[in-house]
MARNU-631455 format. One record per residue (C-alpha): residue number from 1; x negated, y negated, z negated. Coordinates in pm, whole numbers, plus 50000, padded with zeros to 5 digits. Example, Ala and Ser with C-alpha at 12.3 -4.5 7.8 and 13.67 -1.06 7.14 Angstrom:
  pos   east  north     up
    1  48770  50450  49220
    2  48633  50106  49286
This chain:
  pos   east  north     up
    1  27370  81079  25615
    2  27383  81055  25996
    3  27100  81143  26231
    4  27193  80981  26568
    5  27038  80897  26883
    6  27181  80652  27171
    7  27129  80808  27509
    8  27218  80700  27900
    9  27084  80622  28220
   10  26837  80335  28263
   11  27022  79948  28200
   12  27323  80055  28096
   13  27211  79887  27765
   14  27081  80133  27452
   15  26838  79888  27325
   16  27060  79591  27310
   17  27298  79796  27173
   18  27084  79910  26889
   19  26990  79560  26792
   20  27355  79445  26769
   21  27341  79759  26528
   22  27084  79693  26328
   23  27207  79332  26305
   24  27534  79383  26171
   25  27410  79694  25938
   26  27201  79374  25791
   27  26904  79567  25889
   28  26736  79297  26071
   29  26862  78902  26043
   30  26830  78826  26344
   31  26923  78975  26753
   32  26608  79082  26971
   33  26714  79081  27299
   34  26542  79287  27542
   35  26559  79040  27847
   36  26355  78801  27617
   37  26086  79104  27561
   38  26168  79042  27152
   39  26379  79382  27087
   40  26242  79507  26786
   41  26295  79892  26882
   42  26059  79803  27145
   43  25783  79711  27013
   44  25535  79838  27258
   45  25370  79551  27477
   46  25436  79713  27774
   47  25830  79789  27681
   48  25857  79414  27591
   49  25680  79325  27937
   50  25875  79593  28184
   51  26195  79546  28007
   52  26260  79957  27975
   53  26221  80130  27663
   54  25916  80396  27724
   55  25859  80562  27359
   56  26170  80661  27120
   57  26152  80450  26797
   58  26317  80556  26535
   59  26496  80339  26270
   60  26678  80429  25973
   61  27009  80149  25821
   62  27292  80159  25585
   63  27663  80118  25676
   64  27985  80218  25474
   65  27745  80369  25176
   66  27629  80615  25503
   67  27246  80619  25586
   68  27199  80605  25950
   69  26884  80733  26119
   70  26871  80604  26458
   71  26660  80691  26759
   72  26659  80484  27037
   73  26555  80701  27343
   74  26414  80545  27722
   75  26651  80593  28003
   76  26420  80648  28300
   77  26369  80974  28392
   78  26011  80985  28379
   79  26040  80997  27952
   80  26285  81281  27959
   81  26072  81438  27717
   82  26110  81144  27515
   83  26495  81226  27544
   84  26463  81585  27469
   85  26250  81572  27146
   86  26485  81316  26988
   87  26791  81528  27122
   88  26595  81846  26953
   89  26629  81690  26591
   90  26957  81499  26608
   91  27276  81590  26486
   92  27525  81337  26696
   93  27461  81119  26972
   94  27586  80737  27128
   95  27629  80838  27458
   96  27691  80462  27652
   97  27827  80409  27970
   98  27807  80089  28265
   99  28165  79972  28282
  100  28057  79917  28662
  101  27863  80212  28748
  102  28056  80491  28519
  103  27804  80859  28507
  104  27511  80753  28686
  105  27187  81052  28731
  106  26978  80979  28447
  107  27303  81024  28243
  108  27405  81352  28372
  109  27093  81481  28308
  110  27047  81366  27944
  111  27426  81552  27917
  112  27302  81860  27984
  113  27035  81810  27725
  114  27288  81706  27458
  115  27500  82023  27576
  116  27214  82275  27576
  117  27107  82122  27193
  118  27548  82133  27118
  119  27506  81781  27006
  120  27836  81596  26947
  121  27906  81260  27121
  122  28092  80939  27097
  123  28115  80729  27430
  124  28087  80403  27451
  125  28146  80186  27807
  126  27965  79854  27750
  127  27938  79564  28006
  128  28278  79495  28018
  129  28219  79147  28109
  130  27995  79216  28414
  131  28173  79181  28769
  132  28329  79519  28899
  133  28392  79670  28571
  134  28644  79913  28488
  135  28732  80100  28157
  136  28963  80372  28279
  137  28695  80402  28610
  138  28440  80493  28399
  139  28678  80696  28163
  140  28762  80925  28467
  141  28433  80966  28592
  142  28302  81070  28289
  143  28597  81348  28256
  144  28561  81500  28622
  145  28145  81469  28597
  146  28045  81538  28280
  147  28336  81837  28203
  148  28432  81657  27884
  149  28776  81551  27791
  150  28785  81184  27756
  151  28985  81054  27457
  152  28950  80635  27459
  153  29049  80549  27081
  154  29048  80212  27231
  155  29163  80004  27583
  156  28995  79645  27657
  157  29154  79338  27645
  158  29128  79175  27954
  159  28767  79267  28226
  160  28541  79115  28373
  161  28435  78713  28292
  162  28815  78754  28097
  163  28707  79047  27862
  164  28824  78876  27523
  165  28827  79224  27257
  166  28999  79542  27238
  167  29302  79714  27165
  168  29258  79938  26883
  169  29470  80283  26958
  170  29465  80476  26581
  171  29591  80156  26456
  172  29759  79982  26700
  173  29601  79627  26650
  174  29426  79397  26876
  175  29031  79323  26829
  176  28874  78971  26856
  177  28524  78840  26772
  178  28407  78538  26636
  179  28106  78405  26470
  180  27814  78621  26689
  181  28011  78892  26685
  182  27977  78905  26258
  183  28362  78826  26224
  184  28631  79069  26297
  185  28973  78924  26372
  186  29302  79154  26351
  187  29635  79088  26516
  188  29946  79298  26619
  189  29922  79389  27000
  190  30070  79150  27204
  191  30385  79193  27343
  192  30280  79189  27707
  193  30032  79453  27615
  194  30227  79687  27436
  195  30386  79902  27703
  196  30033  80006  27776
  197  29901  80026  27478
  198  30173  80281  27378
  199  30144  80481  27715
  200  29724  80499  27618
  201  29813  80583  27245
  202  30052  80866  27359
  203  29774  80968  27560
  204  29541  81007  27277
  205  29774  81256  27088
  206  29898  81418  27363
  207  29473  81507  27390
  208  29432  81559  27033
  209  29748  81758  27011
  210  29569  82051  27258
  211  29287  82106  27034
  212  29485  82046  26682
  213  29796  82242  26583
  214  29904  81983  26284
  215  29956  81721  26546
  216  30126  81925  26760
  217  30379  82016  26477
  218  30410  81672  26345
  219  30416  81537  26747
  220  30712  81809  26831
  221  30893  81697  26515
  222  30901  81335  26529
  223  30691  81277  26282
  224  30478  80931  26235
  225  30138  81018  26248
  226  29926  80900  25964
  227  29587  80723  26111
  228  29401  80898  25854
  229  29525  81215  25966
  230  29405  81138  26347
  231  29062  81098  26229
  232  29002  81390  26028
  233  29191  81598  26323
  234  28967  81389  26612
  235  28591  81464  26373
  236  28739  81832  26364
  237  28753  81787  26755
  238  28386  81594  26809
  239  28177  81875  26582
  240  28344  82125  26806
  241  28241  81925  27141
  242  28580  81961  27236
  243  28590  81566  27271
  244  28474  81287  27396
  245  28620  80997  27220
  246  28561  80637  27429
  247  28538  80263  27281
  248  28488  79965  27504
  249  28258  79628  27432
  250  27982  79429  27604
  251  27680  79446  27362
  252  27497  79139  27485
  253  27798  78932  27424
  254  27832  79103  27066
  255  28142  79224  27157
  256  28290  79590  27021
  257  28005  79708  26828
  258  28135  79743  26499
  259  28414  80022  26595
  260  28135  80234  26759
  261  27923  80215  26407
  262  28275  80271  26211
  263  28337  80547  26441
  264  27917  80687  26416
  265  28015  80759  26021
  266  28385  80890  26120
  267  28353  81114  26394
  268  27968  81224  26403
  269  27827  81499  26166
  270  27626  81473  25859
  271  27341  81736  25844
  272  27525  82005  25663
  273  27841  82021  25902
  274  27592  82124  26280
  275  27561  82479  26324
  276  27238  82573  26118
  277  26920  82556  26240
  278  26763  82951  26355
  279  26455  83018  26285
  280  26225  83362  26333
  281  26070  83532  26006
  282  25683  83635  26139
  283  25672  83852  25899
  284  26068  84033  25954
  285  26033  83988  26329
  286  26430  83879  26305
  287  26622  83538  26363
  288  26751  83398  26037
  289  27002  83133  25967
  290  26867  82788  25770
  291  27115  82585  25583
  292  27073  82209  25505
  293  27006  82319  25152
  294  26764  82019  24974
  295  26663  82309  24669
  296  26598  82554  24944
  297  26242  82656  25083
  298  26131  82350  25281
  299  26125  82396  25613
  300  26046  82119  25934
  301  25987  82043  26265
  302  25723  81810  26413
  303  25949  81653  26721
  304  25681  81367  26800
  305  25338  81277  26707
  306  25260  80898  26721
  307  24859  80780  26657
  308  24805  80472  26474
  309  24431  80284  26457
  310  24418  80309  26102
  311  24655  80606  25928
  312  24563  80847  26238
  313  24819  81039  26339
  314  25216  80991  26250
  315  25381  81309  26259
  316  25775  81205  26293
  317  25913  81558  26140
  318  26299  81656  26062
  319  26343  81848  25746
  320  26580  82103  25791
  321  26591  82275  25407
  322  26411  82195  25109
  323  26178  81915  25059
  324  25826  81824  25062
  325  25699  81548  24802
  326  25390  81271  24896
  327  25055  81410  24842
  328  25196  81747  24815
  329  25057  82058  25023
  330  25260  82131  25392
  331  25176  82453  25566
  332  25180  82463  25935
  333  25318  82784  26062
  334  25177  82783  26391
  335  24835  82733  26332
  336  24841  82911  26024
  337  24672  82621  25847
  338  24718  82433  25517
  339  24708  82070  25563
  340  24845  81748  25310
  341  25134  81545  25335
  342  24940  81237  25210
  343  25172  80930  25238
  344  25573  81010  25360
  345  25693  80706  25517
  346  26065  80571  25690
  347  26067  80413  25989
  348  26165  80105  26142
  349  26055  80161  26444
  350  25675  79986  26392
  351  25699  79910  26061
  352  25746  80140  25754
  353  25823  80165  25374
  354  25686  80431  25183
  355  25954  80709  25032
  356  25834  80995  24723
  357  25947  81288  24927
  358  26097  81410  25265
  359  26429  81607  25191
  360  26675  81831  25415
  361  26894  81644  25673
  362  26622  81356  25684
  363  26383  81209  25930
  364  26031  81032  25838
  365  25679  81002  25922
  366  25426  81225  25758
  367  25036  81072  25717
  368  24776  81298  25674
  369  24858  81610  25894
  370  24531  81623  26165
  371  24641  81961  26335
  372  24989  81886  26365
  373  25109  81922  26778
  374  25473  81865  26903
  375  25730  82109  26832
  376  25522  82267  26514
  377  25697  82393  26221
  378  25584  82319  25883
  379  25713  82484  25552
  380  25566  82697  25281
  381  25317  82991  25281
  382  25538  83191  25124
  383  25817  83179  25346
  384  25675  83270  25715
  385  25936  83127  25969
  386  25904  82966  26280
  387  26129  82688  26454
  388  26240  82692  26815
  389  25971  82574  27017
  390  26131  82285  27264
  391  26096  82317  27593
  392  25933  82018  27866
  393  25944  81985  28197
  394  25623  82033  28430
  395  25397  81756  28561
  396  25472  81753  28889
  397  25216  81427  29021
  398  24843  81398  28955
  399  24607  81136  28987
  400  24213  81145  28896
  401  24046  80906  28653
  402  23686  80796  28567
  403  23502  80546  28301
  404  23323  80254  28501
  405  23001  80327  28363
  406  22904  80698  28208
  407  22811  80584  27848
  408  23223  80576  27854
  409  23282  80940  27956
  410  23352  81079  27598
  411  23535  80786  27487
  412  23767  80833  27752
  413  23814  81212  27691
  414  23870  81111  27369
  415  24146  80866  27409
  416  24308  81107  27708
  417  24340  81353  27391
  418  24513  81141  27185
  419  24761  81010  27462
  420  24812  81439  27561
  421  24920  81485  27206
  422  25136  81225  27169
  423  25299  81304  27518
  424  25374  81724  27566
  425  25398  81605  27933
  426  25096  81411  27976
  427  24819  81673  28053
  428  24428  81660  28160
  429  24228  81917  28304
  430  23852  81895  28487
  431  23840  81928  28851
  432  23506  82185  28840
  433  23393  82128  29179
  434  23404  81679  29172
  435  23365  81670  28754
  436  23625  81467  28805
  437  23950  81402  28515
  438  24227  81483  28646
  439  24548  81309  28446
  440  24940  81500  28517
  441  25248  81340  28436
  442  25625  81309  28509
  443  25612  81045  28783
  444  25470  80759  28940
  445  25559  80517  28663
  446  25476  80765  28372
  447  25151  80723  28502
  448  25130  80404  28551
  449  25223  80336  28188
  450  24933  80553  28022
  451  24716  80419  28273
  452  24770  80104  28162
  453  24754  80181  27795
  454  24415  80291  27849
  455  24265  79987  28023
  456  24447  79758  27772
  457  24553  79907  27456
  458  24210  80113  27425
  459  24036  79825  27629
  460  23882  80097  27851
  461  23739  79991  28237
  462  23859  80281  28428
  463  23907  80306  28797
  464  24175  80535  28931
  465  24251  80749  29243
  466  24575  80735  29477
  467  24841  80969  29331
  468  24843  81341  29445
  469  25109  81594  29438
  470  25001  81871  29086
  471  25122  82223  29287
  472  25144  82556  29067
  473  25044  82905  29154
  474  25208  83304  29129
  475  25243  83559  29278
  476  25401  83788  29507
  477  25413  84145  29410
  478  25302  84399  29093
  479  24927  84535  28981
  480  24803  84701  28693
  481  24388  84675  28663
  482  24147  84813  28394
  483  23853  84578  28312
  484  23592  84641  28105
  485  23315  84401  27974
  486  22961  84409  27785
  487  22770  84188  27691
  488  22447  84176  27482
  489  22404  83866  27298
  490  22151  83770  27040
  491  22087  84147  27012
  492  22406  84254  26934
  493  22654  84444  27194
  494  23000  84298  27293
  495  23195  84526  27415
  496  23592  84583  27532
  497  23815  84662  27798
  498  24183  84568  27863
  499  24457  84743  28135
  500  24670  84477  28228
  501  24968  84481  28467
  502  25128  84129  28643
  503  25459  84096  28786
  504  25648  83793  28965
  505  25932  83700  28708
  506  26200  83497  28853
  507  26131  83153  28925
  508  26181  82932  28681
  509  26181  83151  28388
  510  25757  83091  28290
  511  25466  83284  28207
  512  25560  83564  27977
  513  25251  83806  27749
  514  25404  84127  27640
  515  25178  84371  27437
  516  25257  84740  27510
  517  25021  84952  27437
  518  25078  85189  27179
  519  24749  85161  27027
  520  24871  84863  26877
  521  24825  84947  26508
  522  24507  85099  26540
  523  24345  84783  26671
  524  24308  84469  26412
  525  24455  84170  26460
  526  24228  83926  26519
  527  24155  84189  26885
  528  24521  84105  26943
  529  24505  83742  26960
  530  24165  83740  27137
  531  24352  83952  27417
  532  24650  83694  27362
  533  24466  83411  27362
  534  24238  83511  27691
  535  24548  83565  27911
  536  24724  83230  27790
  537  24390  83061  27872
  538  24377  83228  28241
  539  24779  83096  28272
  540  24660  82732  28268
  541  24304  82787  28455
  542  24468  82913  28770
  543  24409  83229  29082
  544  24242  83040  29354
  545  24314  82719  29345
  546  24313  82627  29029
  547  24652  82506  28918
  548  24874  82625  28675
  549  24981  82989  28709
  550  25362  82999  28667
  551  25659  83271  28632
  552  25410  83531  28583
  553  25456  83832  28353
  554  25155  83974  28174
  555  25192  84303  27979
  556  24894  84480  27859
  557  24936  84854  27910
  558  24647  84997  27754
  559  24328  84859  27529
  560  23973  85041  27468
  561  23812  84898  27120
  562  23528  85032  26932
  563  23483  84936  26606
  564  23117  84896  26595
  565  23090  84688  26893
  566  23433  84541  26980
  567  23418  84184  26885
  568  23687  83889  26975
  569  23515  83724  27225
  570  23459  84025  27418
  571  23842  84079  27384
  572  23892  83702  27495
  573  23678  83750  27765
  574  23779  84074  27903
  575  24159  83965  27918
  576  24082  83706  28104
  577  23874  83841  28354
  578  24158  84150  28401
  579  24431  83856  28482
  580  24199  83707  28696
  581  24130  84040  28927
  582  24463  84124  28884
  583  24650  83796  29021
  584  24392  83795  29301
  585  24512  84128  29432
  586  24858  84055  29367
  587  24913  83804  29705
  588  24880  83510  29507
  589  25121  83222  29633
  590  25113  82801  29619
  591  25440  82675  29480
  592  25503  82291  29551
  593  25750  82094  29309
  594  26105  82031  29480
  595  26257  81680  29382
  596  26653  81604  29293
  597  26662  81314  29429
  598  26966  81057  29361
  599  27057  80792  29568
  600  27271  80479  29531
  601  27285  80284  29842
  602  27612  80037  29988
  603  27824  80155  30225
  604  27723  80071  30574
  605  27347  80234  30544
  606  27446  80554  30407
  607  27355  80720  30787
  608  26970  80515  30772
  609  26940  80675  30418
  610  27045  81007  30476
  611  26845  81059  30751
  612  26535  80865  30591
  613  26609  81132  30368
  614  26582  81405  30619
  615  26295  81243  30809
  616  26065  81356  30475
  617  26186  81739  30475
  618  26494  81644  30227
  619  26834  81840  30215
  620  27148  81655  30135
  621  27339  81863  29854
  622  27617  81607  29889
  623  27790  81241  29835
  624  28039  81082  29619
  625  28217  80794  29733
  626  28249  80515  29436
  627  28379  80155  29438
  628  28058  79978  29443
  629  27843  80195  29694
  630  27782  80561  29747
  631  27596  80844  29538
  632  27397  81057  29748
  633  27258  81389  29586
  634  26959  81537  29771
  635  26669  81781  29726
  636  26312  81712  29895
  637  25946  81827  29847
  638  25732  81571  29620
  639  25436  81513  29853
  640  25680  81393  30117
  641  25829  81147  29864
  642  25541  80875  29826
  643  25636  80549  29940
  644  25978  80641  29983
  645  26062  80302  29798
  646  25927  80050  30092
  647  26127  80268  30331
  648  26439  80263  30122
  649  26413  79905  30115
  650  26359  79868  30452
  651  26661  80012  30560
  652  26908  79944  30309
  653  26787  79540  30324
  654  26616  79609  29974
  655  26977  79690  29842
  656  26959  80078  29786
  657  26806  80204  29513
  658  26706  80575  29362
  659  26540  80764  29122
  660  26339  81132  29160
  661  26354  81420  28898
  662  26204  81765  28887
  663  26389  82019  29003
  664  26228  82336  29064
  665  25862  82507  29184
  666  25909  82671  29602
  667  25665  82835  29779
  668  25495  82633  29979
  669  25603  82590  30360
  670  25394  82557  30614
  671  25541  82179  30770
């Protein structure tokens, strides 16, 4: 079994790609393309109308007596989450490159995700026919930017409107298609290829030789070395991350796909070689190890949860031990609840066939859990351990939202649920003083896209407002305050009281609740996650201006409870009233979001775009020179960066182009 996703910048061409896949894995008979708006991986109206793929579909096919599980993951950087919860549950990755345009943003920064998850990759530089491209460009590029060493098991025959196949390195034969791409033709390498094809083959094992001792010996000694031998020593190498192997093709053309499924089953893990998953025992309060073990105790994640009009919600969940049969029972760790695993389906990406049972190493769709939320664990009651939660970037751009008529205010709030649990990034909160909803996301288009699901996938008339910029709040410096709290109600007294001490933790690092009192066992334990549960509520509700607290840590130094009158809600209540008083006193600050913003524009405007750049408070981090146009890397504030677009294109004759990420929370300056 293989669990694999196919990740890169936006256009460099994962869904077409992953239809050539599916086509010659005989998964589907036919090609969707993705310019035609018939990919079958996207399915969603708007993917098939914008051309972009927005939600990660996941697929599962059969190749070489190998399974393949396949997630398809969007390449603009608004979905990053997307990117991240796929990355979270795979165990090797397609990581595909434009022959023209080599490491582009979006790809760096789905890298780092693969790095910080130790996912192994294979590389793949398609659009070899387009104008401008280069192989060993992009093969460079990818060594000096990403920090990989590049290892291309392949060189192209020929570039541009003359690509014709490849050159196949481990066996030293030349590649040519024929028939859509369905036939495979194999000839010795011609002789005015062979000089290079040698000097790229010595290559290779000269790489492979620094990471593998028995190809060093048999390299030293003369030895022929046996292909076989290269690709158990080269999967040794791609577990480890040590490298990046590198094939060559143009997708749309059906050219060189074949190799790069050969070389998914080869050089990628199965479930039982990653490191294993670490999970925490509740009960223990230690980290423990979970092998891929199917007789184990089952254990799961919940990376993504989909809602369908008539099954409710799809929880897509990775088993990582054990197994968990249709219709049996499926404990949710997290919320401590016991919920049923009704139907167990396999995906392809919208359509499904129903399986008996969900084992370890696999990926399906569980029906039937209501409580479920991204990043959950499920698993047994007798066996208390908890998953890693992911982490997701912050919403860093607001915009308000209201029904056209009020008869439609709950449905609305009802929908807006559904889309905040299907999207960890997506969030809603109440503006108090206007009543009105106030929708967060990751940028201008993530908006846009659940804005328009609303008014045409729910069919909901909605009018919204002009985008604003979602700030966060902290603070400056350290107080500890007692609060106390009573409360009659219906007759009966409420009483508790809380010390509680906030510090400024270093940007970046989030809201931290530390209990410390040492009255800790005295006091029961549904007290302790009142008190827990009243400070996370204050973290989202704000100091003064009512956005987000951030990078805040809470510690709670001392608790007064009485048994006869110390009930939860007074606990819940009292916390969050001591945070409250607390932050106030503490200088409170207004933190705006910072953008990294990356710029591609042609050579002769790079001065107008730099200082547009500057013009809007932006600092210019620095600038690669490439073939095609230059790469500008800069950092500016987020409310300065509306309508940037019409001024790029303005200035660059419409020809420069960028995209904006989040890059970090800053106080606030006073421009």
């Amino acid at each position: 079994m293989r669990n694999i996703g196919i990740m890169a910048h936006i256009d460099a061409g994962k869904t077409t790609t992953t239809e050539r896949i599916l086509f010659y894995t005989g998964k589907s008979h036919r090609i969707g393309e993705v310019d035609d708006g018939e990919a079958i991986m996207d399915w969603m109206e708007q993917e098939q109308e914008r051309g972009i793929t927005i939600q990660s579909a996941a697929t599962t096919t059969y190749w070489r007596d190998h399974q393949i599980n396949i997630i398809d993951t969007p390449g603009h950087v608004d979905f990053t989450a997307e990117v991240e919860r796929s990355l979270r549950v795979l165990d090797g990755a397609i990581a595909i490159f434009d022959a023209v345009h080599g490491v582009e943003p979006q790809t760096e920064t789905v890298w780092r995700q693969a790095r910080r998850y130790n996912v192994p990759c294979i590389g793949y530089v398609n659009k070899m026919d387009r104008l401008g491209a280069d192989f060993f460009f992009v093969v460079e590029d990818v060594k000096n930017k990403l920090k990989i060493n590049t290892v291309p098991l392949q060189i192209p025959i020929g570039r541009e409107g003359s690509f014709e196949g490849v050159i196949d390195l481990i066996e030293m034969k030349e590649i040519r298609w024929q028939d859509n791409g369905d036939e495979m033709i194999y000839s010795p390498v011609a002789d005015q290829r062979e000089e290079t094809a040698k000097e790229w083959r010595e290559k290779m094992i000269d790489s492979l030789s620094g990471v593998s001792d028995i190809i060093t010996e048999k390299y030293l000694a003369g030895d022929e070395i046996d292909p076989a031998l290269i690709r158990a020593e080269l999967r040794k190498a791609v577990l480890k991350r040590q490298l990046l192997p590198m094939f060559a093709g143009a997708s749309r053309r059906n050219l060189g796909v074949q190799p790069v499924i050969d070389a998914v089953v080869d050089y990628l893990p199965a479930p039982d070689e990653i490191t294993p998953a670490t999970g925490h025992h509740i009960k223990k309060e230690e980290d423990i190890t979970i092998p891929c073990d199917p007789k184990g105790q089952p254990i799961g994640l919940v990376f993504k949860i989909q809602n369908d009009r008539e099954a409710g919600s799809l929880c897509y969940v990775r088993m990582y031990s054990g197994s968990i049969p249709s219709g049996g029972a499926v404990y949710n760790q997290g919320k401590k609840k016991r919920e049923r695993a009704n139907r167990i389906l396999r995906m392809h990406s919208n359509k499904s066939e129903p399986m008996d049972s969900l084992g370890a190493g696999d990926i399906g769709v569980i029906i039937g859990m209501k409580l479920a939320q991204t990043g959950d664990t499920i698993g047994s009651e007798g066996w208390p351990v908890l998953l890693e939660k992911m982490q997701f970037p912050e919403p860093v751009i607001s915009i308000s939202i209201e029904p056209k008529t009020i008869s439609e205010q709950e449905k609305l709030k009802d929908i807006l649920a559904i889309l905040s649990k299907e999207d960890p990034t997506f969030t809603i909160r109440e503006n108090e003083e206007t009543g009105q909803l106030i929708i967060s996301g990751m940028g201008e288009l993530h908006l846009d896209v659940l804005v328009t699901r609303i008014l045409k996938e729910y069919k909901l008339g909605a009018k919204v407002g002009n985008p604003q910029v979602t700030y966060r709040e902290s603070i400056s410096k350290t107080v500890e305050h007692g609060e106390s709290f009573s409360k009659i109600i219906g007759g009966k007294e409420n009483t508790a009281g809380v010390t509680l001490r906030v510090e400024p933790a270093t940007r970046g690092t989030g809201n931290k609740y530390v209990f410390a009192s040492r009255r800790k066992s005295e006091v029961p334990q549904e007290i302790l996650e009142a008190v827990e549960n009243g400070i996370n509520g204050a973290f989202s509700s704000g100091i003064v201006m009512g956005y987000p607290c951030i990078d805040i840590t809470a510690t709670v130094t001392d608790i007064q409870y009485s048994e006869v009158t110390g009930t939860a809600f007074a606990f819940e209540a009292c916390a969050s009233m001591a945070f409250d008083e607390a932050c106030r006193n503490a200088s409170p600050i207004l933190l705006e979001p910072i953008m990294a913003v990356n710029l591609n524009t042609p050579h002769e405007f790079v001065g107008e775009v730099m200082s547009l750049v500057t013009q809007r408070g932006g600092q210019i981090l620095n600038m690669n020179a490439k073939p095609d146009a230059d790469e500008i890397k800069a950092q500016a504030p987020m409310e300065k960066m509306f309508g940037f677009m019409t001024s790029l294109r303005s200035v660059s004759q419409g020809r420069a182009s960028f995209s904006l990420e989040f890059s970090h929370f800053e106080k606030k300056s006073e421009r």
